[in-house]
N, C-alpha and C positions, 0 to 999 in steps of 0.2 A: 213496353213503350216502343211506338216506332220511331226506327231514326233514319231523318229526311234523308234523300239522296243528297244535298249540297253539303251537307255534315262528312259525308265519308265520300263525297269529292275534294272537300278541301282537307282532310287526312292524307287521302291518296296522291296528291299535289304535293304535298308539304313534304312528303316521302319524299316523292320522287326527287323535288330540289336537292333537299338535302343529301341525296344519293345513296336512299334506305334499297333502292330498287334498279339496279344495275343497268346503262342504255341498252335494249335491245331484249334486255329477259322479259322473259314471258308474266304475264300478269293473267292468272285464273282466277274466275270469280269464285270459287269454292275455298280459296287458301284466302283470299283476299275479305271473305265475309268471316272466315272463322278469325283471320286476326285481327278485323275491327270489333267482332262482336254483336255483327247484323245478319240479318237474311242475303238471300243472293239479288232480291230484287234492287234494291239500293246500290248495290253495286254495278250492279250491271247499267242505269244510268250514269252513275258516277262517269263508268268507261266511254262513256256515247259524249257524255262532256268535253270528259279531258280529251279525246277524240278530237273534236270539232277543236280543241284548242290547241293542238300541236304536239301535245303530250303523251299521246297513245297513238299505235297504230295498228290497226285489224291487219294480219297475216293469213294468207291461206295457210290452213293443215297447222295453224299455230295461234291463232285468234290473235286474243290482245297481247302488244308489249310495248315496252318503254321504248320511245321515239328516240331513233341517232341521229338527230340532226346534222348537216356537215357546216362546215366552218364557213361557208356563205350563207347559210343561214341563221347562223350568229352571227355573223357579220352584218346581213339583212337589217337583223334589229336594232341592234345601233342606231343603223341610219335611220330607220322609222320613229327610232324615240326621238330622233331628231328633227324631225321633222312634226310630230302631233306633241312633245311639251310646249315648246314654243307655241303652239297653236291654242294650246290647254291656258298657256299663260294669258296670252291676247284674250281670249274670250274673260279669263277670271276677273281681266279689268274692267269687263265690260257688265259681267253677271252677278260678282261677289257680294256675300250681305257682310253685315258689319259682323256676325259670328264667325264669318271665314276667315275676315280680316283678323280677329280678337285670337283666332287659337293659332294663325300663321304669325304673326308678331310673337305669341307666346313661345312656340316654336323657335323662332330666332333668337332671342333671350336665352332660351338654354342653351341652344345650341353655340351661340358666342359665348357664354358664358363658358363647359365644358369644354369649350377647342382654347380658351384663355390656359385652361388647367390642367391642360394635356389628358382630360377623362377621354383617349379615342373609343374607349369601348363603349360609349354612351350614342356615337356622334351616326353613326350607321342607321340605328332606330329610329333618330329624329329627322335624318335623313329623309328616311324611307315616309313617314309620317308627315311631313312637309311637301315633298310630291305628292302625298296621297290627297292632302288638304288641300293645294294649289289644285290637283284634278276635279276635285269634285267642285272647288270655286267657279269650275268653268258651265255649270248651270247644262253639263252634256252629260248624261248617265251614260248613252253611247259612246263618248271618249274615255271618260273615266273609266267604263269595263276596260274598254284598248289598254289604255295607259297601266291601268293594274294586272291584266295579262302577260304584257309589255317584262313590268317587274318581275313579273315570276319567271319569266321566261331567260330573261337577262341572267337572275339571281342562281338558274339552274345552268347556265352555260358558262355562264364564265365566274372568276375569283375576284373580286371586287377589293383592289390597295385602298387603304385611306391616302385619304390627300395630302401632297406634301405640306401645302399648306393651311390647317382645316380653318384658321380666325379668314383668311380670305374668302375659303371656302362658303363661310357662314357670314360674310360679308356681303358676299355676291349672293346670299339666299335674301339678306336685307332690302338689297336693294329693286329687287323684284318685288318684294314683296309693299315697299314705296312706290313701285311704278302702277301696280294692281291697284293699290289706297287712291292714287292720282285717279285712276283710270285710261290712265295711259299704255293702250294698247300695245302701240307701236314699242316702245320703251321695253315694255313685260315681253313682249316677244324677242328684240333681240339681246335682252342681257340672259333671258332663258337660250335662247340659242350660244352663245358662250359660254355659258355655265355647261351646258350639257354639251357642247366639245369637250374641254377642259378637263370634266366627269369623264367621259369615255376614254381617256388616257390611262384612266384606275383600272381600268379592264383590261384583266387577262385570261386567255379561252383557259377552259377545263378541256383534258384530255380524256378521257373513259379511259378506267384501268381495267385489263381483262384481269378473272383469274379470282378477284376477289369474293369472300360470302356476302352475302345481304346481312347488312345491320341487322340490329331489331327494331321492329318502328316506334317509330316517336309517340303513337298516339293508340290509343284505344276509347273509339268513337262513343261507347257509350258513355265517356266520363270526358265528351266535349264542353267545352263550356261555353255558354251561351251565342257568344259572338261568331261560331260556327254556324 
């Protein structure tokens, strides 16, 4: 069976976040096909991807390797996300069907629900899930990519605190998501833009530690599932 290139890009992504794959080591497509369990050709798109996405960089006399970003360019994204949630929000109130509404209400339920009973290790997924719903509400597959590139890139740069206070936290996910049901643009936009100040307080940069082995990785592609 072949397995598509976006299967063993989001492998290789999911690595890299998690820091299976050191900033700056070298990534060869012969080590990298034997440990997913594919040919080289998949791979070798994978890396022309994550390439174009900030994640890989082609070196003379050393090909591909993990991107070192420096600390303005995590700094960078912040400010970006700051600038297209907010943007994401406005548009949701404007584009949203009443399923986007039905799973982002659902969303907040739990998620007030679980910040009530101090479950934080629940609150980061729904988190994540709630941005994801609110982008795609915005009726822009063009944003939505950003915005979910956005997250991975965040996710791999810096260490994400829980909120000090997550019932406000998921308060203020409420209330936006009131402002979208209204259709009120302006509203959806600037309680997103305080929310995601607020949010960028929880951030703190990741340092690259030299010296250490490479994990072993999370995944072997042939036993992706589906949603890969």
């Amino acid at each position: 069976m072949q397995i598509p290139a976006h299967s063993v890009c989001t492998a290789i992504r999911d690595d890299i976040v998690a820091g299976v794959y050191e900033r700056g080591s070298r990534l060869t497509e012969e080590l990298l096909a034997r440990r997913y369990g594919v040919s080289r050709v998949p791979v070798r798109e994978a890396l022309r991807t994550l390439e174009a996405e900030g994640f890989v960089v082609t070196r003379r006399h050393a090909g591909a390797c993990v991107a070192e970003p420096t600390e303005q360019e995590a700094a960078d994204l912040l400010e970006i996300r700051m600038l297209l949630e907010p943007l994401g929000a406005a548009r949701a109130a404007q584009r949203r069907t009443e399923a986007h509404l039905k799973v982002l209400r659902g969303l907040v339920r739990l998620g007030q629900e679980r910040a009530r009973r101090g479950h934080s290790e629940d609150l980061r997924s729904l988190g994540g899930w709630f941005h994801e719903t609110l982008a795609q509400a915005s009726g822009s597959p063009g944003l939505t990519s950003l915005l979910t590139q956005l997250r991975h890139k965040i996710a791999w740069m810096y260490t994400i605190d829980a909120p000090a206070h997550p019932v406000e936290a998921w308060a203020e996910h409420g209330a936006i998501v009131d402002a979208v049901a209204r259709g009120d643009a302006e509203r959806a936009r600037s309680l997103t833009t305080l929310h995601t100040e607020r949010s960028s307080a929880t951030h703190r940069l990741r340092f690259p530690v030299r010296g250490e082995r490479v994990r072993g990785s999370q995944h072997a592609v042939n036993n992706v599932s589906p949603r890969h």
